[in-house]
C-alpha positions as CSV (number, residue, x, y, z in Angstrom):
1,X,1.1,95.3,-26.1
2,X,-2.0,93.9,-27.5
3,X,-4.3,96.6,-25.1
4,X,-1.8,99.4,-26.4
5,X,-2.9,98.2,-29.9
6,X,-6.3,98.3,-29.1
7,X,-6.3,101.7,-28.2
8,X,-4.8,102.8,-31.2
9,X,-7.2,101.2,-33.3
10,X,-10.1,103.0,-31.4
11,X,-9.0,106.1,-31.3
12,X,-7.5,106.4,-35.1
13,X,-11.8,107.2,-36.1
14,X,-11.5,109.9,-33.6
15,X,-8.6,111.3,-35.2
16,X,-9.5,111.3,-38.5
17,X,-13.1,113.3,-37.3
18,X,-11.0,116.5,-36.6
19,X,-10.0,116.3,-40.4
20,X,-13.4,115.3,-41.5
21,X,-14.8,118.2,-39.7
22,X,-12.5,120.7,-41.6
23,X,-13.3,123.8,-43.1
24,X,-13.3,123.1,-47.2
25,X,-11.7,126.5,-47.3
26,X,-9.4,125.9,-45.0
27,X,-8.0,123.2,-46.5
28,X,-8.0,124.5,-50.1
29,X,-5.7,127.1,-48.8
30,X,-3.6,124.7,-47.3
31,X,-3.3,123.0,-50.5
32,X,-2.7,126.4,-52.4
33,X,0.0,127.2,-49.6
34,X,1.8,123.8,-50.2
35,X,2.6,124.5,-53.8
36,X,4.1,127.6,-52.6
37,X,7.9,128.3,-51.5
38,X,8.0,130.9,-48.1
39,X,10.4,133.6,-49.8
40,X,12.4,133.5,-46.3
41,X,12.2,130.2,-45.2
42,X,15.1,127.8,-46.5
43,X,12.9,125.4,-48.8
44,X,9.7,125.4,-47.2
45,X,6.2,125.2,-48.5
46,X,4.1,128.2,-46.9
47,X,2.0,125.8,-45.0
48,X,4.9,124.4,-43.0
49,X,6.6,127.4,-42.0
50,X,6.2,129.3,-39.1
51,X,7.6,133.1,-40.6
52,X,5.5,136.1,-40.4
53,X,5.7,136.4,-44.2
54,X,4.0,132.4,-44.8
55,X,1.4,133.6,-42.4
56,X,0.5,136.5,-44.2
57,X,1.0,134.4,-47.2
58,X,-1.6,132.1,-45.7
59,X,-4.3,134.8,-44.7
60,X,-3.4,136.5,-47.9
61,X,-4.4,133.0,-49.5
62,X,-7.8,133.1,-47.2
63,X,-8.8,136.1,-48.1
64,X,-8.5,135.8,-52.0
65,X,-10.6,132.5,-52.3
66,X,-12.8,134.2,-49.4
67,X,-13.5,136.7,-52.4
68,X,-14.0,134.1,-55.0
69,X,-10.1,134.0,-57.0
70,X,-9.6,130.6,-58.0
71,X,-6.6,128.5,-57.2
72,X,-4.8,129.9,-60.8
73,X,-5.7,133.5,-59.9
74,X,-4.2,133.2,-56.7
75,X,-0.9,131.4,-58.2
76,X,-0.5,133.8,-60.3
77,X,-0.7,136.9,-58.1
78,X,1.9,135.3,-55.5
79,X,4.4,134.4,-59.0
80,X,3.7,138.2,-60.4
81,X,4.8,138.9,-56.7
82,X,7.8,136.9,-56.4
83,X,8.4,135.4,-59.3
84,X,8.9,131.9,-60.0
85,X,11.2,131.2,-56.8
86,X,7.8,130.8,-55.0
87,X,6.7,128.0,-56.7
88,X,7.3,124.9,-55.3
89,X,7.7,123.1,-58.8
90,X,9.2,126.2,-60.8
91,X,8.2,126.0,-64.3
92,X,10.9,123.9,-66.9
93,X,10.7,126.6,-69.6
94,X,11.7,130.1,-69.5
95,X,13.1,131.6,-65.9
96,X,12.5,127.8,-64.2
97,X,14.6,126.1,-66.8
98,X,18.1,126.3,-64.8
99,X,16.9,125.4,-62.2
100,X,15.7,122.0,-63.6
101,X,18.3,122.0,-66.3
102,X,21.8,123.2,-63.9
103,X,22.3,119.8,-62.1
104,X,22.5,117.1,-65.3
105,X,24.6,120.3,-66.8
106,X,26.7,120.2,-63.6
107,X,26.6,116.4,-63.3
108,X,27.9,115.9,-67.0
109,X,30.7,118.3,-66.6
110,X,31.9,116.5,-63.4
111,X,31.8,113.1,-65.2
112,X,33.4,113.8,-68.6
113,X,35.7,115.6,-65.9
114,X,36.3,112.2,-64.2
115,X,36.5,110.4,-67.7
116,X,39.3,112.7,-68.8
117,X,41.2,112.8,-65.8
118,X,41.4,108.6,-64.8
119,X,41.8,108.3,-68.5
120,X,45.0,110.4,-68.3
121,X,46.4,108.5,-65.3
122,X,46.1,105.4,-66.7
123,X,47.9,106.4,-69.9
124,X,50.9,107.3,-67.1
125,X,51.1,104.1,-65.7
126,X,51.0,102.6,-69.0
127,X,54.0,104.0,-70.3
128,X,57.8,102.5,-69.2
């Protein structure tokens, strides 16, 4: 056990090197293709899936900080595209709102619901 540790510890510096050694525009479009949602994939940034449309996505992503768009431009071209779906984090105003807004609507609903309904039963049993 304590060799196996050993070997872990040495070998976590040689790990890490392969991510030192990284291309800084490589991983700028991986952080541009985390805040983005694969419009096929169920729930999936468009760095972890494996579709043909997040690769595009991701060469797509290359090739527009290759010509110099910053991370905004880029954003923006993909939410003109798809609108805000593709966005990881939609927005909380406008289109995005229900979809922050739906589940406490929801949730309230069900519980004044609840309140309503155990609130009727007990008045049942109450009466004679």
């Amino acid at each position: 056990m304590r060799e196996l540790l050993m070997a872990l510890l040495l070998l976590a510096p040689l790990a890490r090197a392969d991510v030192v050694g990284e291309d800084p525009q490589q991983r700028q479009m991986l952080e541009i293709a985390q805040k983005l949602r694969c419009a096929v994939c169920q729930n999936q940034s468009v760095a972890e899936s494996n579709a043909e449309l997040a690769q595009d996505m991701r060469r797509l992503i290359g090739e527009q900080l290759a010509a110099g768009r910053s991370e905004a431009e880029i954003v923006d071209y993909f939410r003109a595209r798809y609108g805000d779906f593709v966005l990881m984090r939609p927005p909380r105003q406008g289109s995005g709102a229900p979809l922050w807004w739906a589940p406490l609507v929801i949730l309230a609903l069900a519980g004044g619901g609840a309140f309503v309904y155990l609130r009727r039963r007990l008045r049942d049993q109450e009466r004679p």
